[in-house]
Backbone as JSON, one array per atom type, in Angstrom:
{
  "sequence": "XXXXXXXXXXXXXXXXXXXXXXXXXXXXXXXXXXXXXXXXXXXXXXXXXXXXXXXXXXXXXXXXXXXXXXXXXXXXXXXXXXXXX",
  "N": [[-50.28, 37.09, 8.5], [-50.69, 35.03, 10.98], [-50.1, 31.32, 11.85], [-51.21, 29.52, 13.75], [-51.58, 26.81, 14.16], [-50.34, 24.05, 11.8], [-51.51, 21.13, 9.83], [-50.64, 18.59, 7.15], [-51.76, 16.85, 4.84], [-51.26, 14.3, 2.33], [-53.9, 13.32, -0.56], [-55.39, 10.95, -1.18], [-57.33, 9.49, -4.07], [-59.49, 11.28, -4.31], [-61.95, 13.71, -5.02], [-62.3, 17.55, -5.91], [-64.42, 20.17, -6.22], [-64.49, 22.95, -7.99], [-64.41, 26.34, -9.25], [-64.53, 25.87, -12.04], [-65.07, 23.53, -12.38], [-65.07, 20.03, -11.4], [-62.26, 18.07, -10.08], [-59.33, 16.34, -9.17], [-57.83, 15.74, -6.37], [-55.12, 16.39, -4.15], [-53.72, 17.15, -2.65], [-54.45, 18.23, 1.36], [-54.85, 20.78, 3.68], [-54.43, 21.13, 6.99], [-55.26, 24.12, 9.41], [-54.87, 26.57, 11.7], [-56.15, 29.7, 11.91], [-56.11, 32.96, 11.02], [-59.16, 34.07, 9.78], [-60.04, 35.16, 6.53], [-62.49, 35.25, 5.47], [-64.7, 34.44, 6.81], [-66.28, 35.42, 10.05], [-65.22, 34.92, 12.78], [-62.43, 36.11, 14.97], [-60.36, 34.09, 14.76], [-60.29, 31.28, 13.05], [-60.69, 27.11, 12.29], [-59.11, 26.24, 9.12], [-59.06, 24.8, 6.31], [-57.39, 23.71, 3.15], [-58.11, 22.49, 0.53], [-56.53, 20.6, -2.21], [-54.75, 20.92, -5.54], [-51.96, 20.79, -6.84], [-50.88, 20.55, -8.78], [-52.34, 21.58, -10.8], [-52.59, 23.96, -10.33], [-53.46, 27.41, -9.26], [-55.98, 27.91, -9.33], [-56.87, 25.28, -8.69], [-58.5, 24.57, -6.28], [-60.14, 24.76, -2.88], [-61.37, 26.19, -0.39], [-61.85, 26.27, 2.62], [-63.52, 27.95, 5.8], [-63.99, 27.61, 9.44], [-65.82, 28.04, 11.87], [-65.01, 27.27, 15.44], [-66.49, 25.66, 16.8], [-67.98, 24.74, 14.29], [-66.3, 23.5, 13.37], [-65.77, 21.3, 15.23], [-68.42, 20.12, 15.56], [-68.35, 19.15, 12.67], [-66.03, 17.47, 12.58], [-67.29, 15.37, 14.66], [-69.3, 14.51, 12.71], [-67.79, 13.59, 10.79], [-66.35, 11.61, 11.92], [-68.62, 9.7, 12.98], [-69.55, 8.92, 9.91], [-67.66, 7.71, 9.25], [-67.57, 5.26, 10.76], [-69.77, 4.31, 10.69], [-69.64, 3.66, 7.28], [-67.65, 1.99, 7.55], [-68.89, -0.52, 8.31], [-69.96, -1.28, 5.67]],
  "CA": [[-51.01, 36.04, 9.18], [-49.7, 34.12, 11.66], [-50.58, 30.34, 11.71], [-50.7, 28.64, 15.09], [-51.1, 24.94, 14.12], [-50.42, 23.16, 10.79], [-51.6, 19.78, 9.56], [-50.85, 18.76, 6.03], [-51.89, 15.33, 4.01], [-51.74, 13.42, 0.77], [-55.12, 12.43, -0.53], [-55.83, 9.69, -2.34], [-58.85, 8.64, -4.29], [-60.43, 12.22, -3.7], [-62.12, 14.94, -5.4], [-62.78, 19.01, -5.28], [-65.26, 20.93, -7.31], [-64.09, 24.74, -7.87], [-65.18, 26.88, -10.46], [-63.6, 25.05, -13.29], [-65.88, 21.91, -12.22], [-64.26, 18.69, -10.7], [-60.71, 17.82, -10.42], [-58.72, 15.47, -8.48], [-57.18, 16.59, -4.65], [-53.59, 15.7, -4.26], [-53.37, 17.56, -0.79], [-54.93, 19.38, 2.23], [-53.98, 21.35, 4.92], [-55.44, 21.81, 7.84], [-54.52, 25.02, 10.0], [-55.67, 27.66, 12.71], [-54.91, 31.15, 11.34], [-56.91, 34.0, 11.03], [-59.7, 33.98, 8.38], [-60.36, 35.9, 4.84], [-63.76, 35.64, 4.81], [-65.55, 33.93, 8.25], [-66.49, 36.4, 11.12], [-64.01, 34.61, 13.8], [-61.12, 36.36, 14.63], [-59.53, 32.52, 14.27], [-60.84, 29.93, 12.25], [-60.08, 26.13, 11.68], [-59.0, 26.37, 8.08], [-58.97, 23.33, 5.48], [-57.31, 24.4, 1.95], [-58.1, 21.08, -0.89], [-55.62, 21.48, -2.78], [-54.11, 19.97, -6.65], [-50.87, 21.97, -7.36], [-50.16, 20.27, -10.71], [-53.56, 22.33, -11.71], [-52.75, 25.62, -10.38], [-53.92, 28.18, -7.95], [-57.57, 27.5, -9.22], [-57.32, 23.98, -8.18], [-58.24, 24.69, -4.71], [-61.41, 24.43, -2.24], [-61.03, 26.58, 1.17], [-63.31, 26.12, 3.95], [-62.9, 28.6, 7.04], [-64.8, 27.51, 10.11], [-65.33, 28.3, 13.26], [-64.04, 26.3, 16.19], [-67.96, 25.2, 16.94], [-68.74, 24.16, 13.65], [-64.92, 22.79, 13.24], [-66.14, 20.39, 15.95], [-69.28, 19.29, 14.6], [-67.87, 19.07, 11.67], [-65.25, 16.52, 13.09], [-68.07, 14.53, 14.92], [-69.9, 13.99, 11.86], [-66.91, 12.74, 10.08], [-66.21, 10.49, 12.75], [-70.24, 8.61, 12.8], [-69.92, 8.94, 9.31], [-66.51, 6.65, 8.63], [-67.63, 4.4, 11.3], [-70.75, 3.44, 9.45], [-68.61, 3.17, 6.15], [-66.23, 0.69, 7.58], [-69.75, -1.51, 8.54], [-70.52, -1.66, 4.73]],
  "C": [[-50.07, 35.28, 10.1], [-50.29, 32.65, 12.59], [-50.44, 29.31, 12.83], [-50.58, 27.43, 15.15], [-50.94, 24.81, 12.39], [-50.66, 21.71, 10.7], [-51.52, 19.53, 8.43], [-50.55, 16.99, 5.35], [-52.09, 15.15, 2.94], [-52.86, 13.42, 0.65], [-54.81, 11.68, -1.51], [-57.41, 9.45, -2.76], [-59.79, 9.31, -3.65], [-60.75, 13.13, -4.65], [-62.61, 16.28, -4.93], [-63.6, 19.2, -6.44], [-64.97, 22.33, -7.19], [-64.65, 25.03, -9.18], [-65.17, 26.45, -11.7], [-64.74, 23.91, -12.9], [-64.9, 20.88, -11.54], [-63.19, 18.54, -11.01], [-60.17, 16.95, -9.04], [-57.55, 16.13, -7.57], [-55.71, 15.22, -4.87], [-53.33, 15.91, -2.35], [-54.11, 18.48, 0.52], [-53.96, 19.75, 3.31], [-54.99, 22.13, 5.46], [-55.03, 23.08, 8.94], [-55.88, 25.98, 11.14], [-55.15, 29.0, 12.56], [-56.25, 32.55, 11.85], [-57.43, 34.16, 9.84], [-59.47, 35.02, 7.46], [-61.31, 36.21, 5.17], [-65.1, 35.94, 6.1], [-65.67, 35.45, 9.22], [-65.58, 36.68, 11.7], [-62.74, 35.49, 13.74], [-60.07, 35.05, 14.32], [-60.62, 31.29, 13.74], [-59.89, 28.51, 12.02], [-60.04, 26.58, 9.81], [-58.65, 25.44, 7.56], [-58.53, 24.06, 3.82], [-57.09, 22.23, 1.51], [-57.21, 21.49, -1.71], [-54.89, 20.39, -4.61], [-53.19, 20.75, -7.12], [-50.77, 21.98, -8.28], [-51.05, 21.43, -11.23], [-53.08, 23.97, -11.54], [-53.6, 26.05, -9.39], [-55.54, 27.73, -8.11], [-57.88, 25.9, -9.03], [-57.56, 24.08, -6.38], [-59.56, 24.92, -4.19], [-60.94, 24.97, -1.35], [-62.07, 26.7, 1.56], [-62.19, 26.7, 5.33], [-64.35, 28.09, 8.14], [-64.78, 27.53, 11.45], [-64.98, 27.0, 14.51], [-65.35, 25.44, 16.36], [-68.55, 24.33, 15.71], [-67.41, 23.36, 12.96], [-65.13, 21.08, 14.01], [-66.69, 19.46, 15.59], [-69.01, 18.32, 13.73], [-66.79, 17.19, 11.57], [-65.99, 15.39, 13.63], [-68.93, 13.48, 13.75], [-69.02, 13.25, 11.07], [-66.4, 11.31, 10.79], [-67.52, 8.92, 12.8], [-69.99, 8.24, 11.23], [-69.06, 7.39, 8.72], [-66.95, 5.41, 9.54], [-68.54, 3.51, 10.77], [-70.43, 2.6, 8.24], [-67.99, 2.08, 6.31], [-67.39, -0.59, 8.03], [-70.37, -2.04, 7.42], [-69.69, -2.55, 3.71]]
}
């Protein structure tokens, strides 16, 4: 693979749900690689991530650049609202 951007953050005061059920996110990382699963030959890629737990602590979302966008818009309306409550 070969990973053209990286972005990678702490979380705080977050959770994932994986097969195991709920567990508490320590870190993500956001990247542009080439998917696993998605169609795209490149996908935004988001890995949730809790190391202490182990490989099955983890949430990946591959998406395309279109719904990467979206995706980004909606998070944007969504926090702005939030910060009005």
């Amino acid at each position: 693979m070969c990973t053209y951007s990286t972005e990678k953050l702490d979380l705080a005061r977050s959770s994932g749900k994986g097969a195991d059920g709920w567990f508490p996110l320590q870190t993500a990382t956001v990247y542009y690689d080439h998917p696993v699963h998605a169609p795209d030959p490149h996908t935004v890629n988001i890995d949730f991530l809790n190391p202490e737990r182990g490989p099955g602590a983890r949430v990946a979302v591959e998406l395309s650049l279109d719904s990467a966008r979206e995706l980004l818009a909606a998070l944007q309306v969504t926090v702005e609202r939030a910060a009005e409550h």
